[in-house]
C-alpha positions in Angstrom: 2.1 2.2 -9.0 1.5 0.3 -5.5 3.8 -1.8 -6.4 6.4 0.5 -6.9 5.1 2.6 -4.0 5.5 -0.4 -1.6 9.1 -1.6 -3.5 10.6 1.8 -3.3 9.5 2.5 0.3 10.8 -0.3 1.5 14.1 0.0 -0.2 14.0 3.3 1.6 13.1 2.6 5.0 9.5 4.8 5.0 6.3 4.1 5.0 4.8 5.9 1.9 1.0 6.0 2.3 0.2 8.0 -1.2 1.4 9.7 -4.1 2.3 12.8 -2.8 4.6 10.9 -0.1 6.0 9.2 -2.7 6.7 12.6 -4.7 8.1 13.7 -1.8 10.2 10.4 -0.7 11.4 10.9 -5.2 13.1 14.0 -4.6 14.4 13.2 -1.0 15.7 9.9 -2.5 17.0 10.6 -5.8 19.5 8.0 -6.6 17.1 5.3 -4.6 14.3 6.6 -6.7 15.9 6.2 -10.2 17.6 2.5 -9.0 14.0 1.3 -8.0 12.8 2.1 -10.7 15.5 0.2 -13.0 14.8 -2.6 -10.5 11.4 -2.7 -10.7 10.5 -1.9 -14.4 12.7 -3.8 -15.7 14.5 -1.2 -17.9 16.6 -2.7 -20.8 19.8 -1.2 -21.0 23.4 -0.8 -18.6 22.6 0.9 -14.6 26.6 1.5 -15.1 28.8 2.1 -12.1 27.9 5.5 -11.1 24.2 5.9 -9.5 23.9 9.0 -10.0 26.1 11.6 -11.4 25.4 15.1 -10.5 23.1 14.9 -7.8 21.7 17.9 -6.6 22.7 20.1 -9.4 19.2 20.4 -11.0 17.1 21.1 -7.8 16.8 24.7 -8.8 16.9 24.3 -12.0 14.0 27.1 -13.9 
């Protein structure tokens, strides 16, 4: 989780001392999130063109 703490923050531009400011940094950051994470995990499959499709439509979501 450091790792990716450190990875993501930098691909961000923010220091991001905890989880909570990485929470926070997640939701801020969605499409920078979600790439990291492919990116650092390693996730087996196709990132496709798009980053992120609908971003911001499931903020308020219930």
């Amino acid at each position: 989780m450091t790792h990716f703490r450190e990875a993501f923050a930098k691909r961000i531009g923010q220091r991001l001392v905890d989880s909570r400011a990485l929470h926070r940094a997640s939701v801020e950051n969605i499409a920078d999130f979600w790439d990291e994470i492919w990116d650092v995990t390693g996730v087996v499959g196709d990132k496709g063109e798009r980053r992120l499709v609908h971003e911001g439509e499931m903020i308020d979501a219930e």
